[in-house]
N, C-alpha and C positions, 0 to 999 in steps of 0.2 A: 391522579398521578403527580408526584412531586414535580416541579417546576423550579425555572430560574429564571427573572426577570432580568430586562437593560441595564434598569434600577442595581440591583443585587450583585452583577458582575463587575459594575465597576466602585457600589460601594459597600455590599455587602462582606460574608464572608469568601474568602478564597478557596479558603478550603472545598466547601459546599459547594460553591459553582462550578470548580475544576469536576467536582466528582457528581454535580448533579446533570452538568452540560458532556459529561465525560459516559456516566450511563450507559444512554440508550446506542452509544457509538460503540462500548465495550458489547452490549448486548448482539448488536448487529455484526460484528467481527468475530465474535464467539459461533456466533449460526453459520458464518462463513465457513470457519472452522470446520464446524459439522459439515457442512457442503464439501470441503477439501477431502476430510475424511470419508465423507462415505461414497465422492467421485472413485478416489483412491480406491474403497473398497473394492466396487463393481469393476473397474476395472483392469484391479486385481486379479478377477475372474478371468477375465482374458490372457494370464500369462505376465510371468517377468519381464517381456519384450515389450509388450502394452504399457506395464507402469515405467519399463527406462524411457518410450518414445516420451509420455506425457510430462514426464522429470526434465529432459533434455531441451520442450522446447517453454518450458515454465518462464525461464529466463528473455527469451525471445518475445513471449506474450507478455511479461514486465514492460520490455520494451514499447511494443503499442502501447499500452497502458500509462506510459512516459510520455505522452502526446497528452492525454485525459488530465494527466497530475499537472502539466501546464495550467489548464483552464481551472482544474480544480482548485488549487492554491491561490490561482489570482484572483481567481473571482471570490472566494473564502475572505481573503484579507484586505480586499477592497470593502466589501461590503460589509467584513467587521469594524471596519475602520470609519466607515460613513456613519455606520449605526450609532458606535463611541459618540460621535460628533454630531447625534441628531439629524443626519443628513438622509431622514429613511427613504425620499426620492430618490434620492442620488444609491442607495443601495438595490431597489427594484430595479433603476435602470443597469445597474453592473449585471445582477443575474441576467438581464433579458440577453446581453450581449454577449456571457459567460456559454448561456444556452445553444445560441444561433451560432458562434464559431465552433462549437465541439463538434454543433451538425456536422458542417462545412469541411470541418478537420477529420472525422471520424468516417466521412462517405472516401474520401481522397485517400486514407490511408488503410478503410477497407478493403477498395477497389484493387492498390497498389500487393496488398499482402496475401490476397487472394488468387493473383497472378503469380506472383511471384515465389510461394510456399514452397517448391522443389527449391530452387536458388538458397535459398535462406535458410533451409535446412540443412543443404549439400555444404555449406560451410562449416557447420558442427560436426555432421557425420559422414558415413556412406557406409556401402552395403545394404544388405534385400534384406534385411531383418526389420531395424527399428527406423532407418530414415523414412521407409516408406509412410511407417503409421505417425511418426510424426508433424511432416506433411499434411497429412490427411487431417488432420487436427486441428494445427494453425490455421487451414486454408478455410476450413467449414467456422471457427470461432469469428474468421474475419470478416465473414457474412454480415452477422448482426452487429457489428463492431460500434456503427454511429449510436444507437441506442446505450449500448455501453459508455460512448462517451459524452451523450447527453445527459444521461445518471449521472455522472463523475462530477458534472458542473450545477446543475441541480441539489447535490447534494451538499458542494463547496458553499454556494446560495446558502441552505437553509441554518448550514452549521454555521456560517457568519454573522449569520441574521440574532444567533442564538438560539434556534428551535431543533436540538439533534434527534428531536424524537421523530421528524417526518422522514429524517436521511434510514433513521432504524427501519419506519414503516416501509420505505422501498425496500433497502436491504433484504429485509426479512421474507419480503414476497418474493423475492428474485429469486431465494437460497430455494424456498418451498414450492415452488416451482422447478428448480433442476434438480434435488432432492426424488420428486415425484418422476419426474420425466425418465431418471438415469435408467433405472434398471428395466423398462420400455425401451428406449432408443439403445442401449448401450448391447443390452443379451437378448432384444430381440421378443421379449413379453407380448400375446398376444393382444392386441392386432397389429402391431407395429413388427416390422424388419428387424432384425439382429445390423444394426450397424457399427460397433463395434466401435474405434475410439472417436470416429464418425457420431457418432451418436451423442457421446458423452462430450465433445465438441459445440455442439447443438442442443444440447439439454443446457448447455451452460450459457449460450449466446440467446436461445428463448429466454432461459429464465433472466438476464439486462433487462431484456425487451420490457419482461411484465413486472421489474423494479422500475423500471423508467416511465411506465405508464402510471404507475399507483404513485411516484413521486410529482410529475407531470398536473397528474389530477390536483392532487392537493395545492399545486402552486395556482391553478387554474381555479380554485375555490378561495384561497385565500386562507394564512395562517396568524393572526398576531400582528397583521398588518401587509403581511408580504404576498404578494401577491403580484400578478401582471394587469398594471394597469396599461392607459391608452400614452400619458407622459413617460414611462418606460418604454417604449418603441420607438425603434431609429435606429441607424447603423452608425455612429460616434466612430471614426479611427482612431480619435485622442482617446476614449473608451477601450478600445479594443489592444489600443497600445498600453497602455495604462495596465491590464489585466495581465496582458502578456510579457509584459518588462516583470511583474513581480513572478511570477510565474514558471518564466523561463529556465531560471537558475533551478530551481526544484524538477523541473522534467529534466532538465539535463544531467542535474546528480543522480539522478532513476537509472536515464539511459547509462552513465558511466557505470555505475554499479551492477546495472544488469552486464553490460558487455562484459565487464569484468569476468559474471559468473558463467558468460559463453565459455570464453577459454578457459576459466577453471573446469568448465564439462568438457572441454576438448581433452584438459589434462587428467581428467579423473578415467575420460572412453578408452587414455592410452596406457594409463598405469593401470587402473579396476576393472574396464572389462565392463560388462552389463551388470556383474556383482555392486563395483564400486559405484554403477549410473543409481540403479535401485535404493543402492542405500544413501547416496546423496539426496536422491527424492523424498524420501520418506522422512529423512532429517531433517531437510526443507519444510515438509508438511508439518512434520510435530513442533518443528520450532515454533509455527506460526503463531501456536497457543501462547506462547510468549511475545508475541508481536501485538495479539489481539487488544491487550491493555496499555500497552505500552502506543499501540497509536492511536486507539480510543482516546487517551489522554492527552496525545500531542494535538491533536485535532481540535479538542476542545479548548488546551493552553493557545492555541495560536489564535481563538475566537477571544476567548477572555484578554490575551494580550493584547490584540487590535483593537479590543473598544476601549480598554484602558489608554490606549495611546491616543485615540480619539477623542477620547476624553479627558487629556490631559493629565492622566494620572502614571506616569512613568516608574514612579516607584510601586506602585500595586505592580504593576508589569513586569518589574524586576522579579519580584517576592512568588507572582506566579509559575516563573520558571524554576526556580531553586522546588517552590514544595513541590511541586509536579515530580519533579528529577526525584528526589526524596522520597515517593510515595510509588514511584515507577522504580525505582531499585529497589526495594523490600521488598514490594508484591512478585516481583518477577522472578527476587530469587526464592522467596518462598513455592510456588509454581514449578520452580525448576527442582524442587526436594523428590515431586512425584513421579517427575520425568527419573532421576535418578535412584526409585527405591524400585522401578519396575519395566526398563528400558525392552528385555526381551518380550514380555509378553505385546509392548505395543507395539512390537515390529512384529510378531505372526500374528496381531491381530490386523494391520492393515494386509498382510499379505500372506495366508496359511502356508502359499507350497514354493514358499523362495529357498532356494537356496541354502546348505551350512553355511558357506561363506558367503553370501548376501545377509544374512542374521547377523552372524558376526560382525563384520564391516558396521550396518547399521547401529548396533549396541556403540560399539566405538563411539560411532558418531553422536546419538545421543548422550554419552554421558559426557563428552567432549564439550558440546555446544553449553550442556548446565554450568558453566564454567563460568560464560560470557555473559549471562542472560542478564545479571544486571547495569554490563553494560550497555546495553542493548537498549535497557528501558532510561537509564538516564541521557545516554545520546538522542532519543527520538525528542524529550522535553528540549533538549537545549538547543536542539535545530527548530523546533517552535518556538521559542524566546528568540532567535533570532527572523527565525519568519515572518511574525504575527509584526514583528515590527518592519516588515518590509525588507528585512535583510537576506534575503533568499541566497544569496550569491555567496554568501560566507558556509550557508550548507552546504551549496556547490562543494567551496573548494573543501573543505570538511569531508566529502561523499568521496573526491578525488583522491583524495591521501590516503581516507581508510580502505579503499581499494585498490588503486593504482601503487600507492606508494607503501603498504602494507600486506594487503591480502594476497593480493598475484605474484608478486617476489619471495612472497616466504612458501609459497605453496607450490611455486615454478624449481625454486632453488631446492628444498625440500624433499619437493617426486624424484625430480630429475639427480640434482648431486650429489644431494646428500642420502640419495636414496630409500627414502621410508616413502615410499609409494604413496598413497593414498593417504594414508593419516595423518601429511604434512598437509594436504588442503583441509582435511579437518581442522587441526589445529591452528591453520591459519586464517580461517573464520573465526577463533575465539581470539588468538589473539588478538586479533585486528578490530573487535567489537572492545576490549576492553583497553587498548590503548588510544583510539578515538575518545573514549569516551572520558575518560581522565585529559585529554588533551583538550577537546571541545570544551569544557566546563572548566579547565583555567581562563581559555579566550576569551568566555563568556565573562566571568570574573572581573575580567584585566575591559575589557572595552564597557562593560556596563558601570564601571569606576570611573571612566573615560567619557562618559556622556553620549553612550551610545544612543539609549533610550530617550535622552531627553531629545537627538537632534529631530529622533523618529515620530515624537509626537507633534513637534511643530510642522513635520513634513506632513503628518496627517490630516493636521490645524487647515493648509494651505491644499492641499486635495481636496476636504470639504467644501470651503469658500469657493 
């Protein structure tokens, strides 16, 4: 299988490495995909009330997930950043400690969300319809929570390290895994129980499980060098803070953007109805297909960028971001040609007995989002250009503005005053993807002219040492 070396990333081609170390992360995002899609499907089967509960609490389960992308990012950028800089000790011991708080964090925030499931629903909705199954959903996903967020940091690990192909190998077993399990757990398939979105809750929290074992193993065998030795063990606070300072900013722009998309469901449940919920979901899902490469590539630019700055190469670092951006806007909007030549049939294919007006609404919305998509994909590159160099905080505030200060005021003022219901929050997801994204990529422009990168590489210089 093709391959890319330390060697290669920081002197080889760019191109190549983005899209060789880019691969098997596109590969494994793509299966997700299919995982989303064919959740969605079965699902399906239970009714338009089943796909609004699992639409409504998607944003909510972002949120745990915004705990995970802490450790993921920090421990990603640390350990590309050591690597850059020859430091491969210093990279085993970031994973070991990447690993052991996700436990730590992941038991703490299962325990709390599993309690708590009624509470945290009742904020988005109420009624005996869809609150209930949604509930039932988050509460059971939050079970197996810490293994999901032991994969998350495992996987930051391997991608830093420069090996994307073990983060695929987990991925992929996890997909095929809840894949298998759905339509058993979900309708009930002989020998198993009909438990319904119970089920499919738990199809998807086993299948973490058995990505976190098949990535677990592999570190436990040893990849390329990486591995868990006996000098990698120890509990470091300056470690643990270390991960969690670069880290922090990127969960917290997770969290803001999902909270964001709470109340935009609160505002879609009060102008659309279960119509408007369904077709928000299904928008969500097909978009992903546009996500899939777009964060294949960011994942890998924020690997390539950290060892470049570890390795003192600031200007490969720069160049990395621009082609990334550039190669993530024409793919994406090409992608988006398909979503645009055939938007109803992938809505009665995720869901045959929805609704006229749930078809409709969805159509809307997909050809809506094709609008945005490449901003979408040059924005994910230039929040890795800033990440990979440690600058997490400037995604932050980036994530703040395209949703706080863009998406929820056009989609608030829109439903409500100006009255077009629902297809002001449609549209104000695209706008909001495409004026970010023209904004982010002046900043980047204007501070990487400024010596942004060069101050990043000395700070990485002085991390290894």
């Amino acid at each position: 299988m093709v391959d890319v070396s330390r060697e290669e990333i920081t002197d080889g081609s760019l191109v190549r490495s983005l899209l060789v170390l880019a691969a098997p992360l596109v590969v494994q995002n793509l299966v997700i995909v299919v995982q989303q899609v064919i959740d969605t499907f079965w699902v399906g089967r239970l009714g338009e009330n089943a796909v609004a509960a699992v639409g409504v609490v998607f944003p909510v389960t972002a949120l745990l997930f915004s705990v995970t992308i802490v450790l993921m990012t920090g421990t990603q950028v640390v350990v590309s950043q050591r690597v850059g800089a020859d430091d491969l000790s210093g990279g085993r011991r970031t994973m070991f400690h990447g690993v052991t708080a996700a436990l730590a964090v992941g038991i703490v925030v299962g325990v709390v969300v599993f309690a708590g499931a009624d509470e945290i629903v009742s904020v988005l909705l109420s009624g005996e319809t869809v609150a209930p199954l949604a509930a039932t959903y988050i509460a059971w996903l939050a079970v197996l929570f810490p293994f999901a967020s032991m994969s998350d940091a495992l996987e930051g690990g391997f991608i830093g390290w420069g090996d994307s192909r073990a983060s695929m190998y987990g991925n992929v077993s996890a997909v095929v895994v809840n894949v298998v399990l759905d339509p058993f757990l979900i309708l009930g398939w002989n020998p198993f129980p009909r438990l319904g979105v119970q089920g499919a809750a738990l199809a998807t929290g086993i299948g973490y499980t058995a990505g976190f074992l098949v990535m677990f193993g592999l570190y436990l065998r040893g990849r390329d060098g990486f591995t868990l030795t006996r000098d990698a063990v120890g509990f470091d606070l300056d470690e643990y803070r270390e991960i969690v300072d670069i880290g922090l900013p990127r969960g917290a722009q997770t969290a803001a953007s999902q909270s964001v998309r709470v109340v935009i469901i609160a505002i879609i449940s009060a102008v659309g109805g279960a119509a408007g919920l369904a077709a928000y979901n299904i928008g969500a899902q097909v978009a992903t297909v546009a996500f899939v490469p777009a964060q294949g590539l960011m994942s890998a630019a924020q690997s390539v960028v950290g060892q470049n700055l570890g390795a003192d190469r600031p200007d490969r670092a720069r160049r990395t971001t621009w082609v990334g951006a550039a190669i993530a806007a024409v793919g994406l909007t090409a992608l988006g040609t398909i979503q645009w030549a055939a938007p109803e049939l992938i809505v009665t294919t995720f869901v045959p007995d929805m609704s006229a007006e749930a078809v409709a609404l969805s159509v809307d919305y997909l050809n809506i989002l094709v609008l945005g998509y490449w901003g979408i994909g040059a924005m994910y590159l230039f929040e890795a250009g800033f990440n990979g160099a440690g600058r997490t905080k400037v995604s932050l505030v980036a994530g703040l503005l395209k949703y706080w200060a863009l998406r929820l005021p056009i989609a608030a003022v829109g439903a409500y005053w100006l009255d077009y219901g629902v297809h002001a929050v449609f549209w104000a997801v695209t706008i909001s993807n495409v004026v970010a994204a023209v904004v982010a990529g002046a900043y980047y422009y204007y501070t990487t002219n400024n010596g942004m990168l060069q101050r990043a590489a000395e700070q990485a210089a002085t991390s290894a040492d």
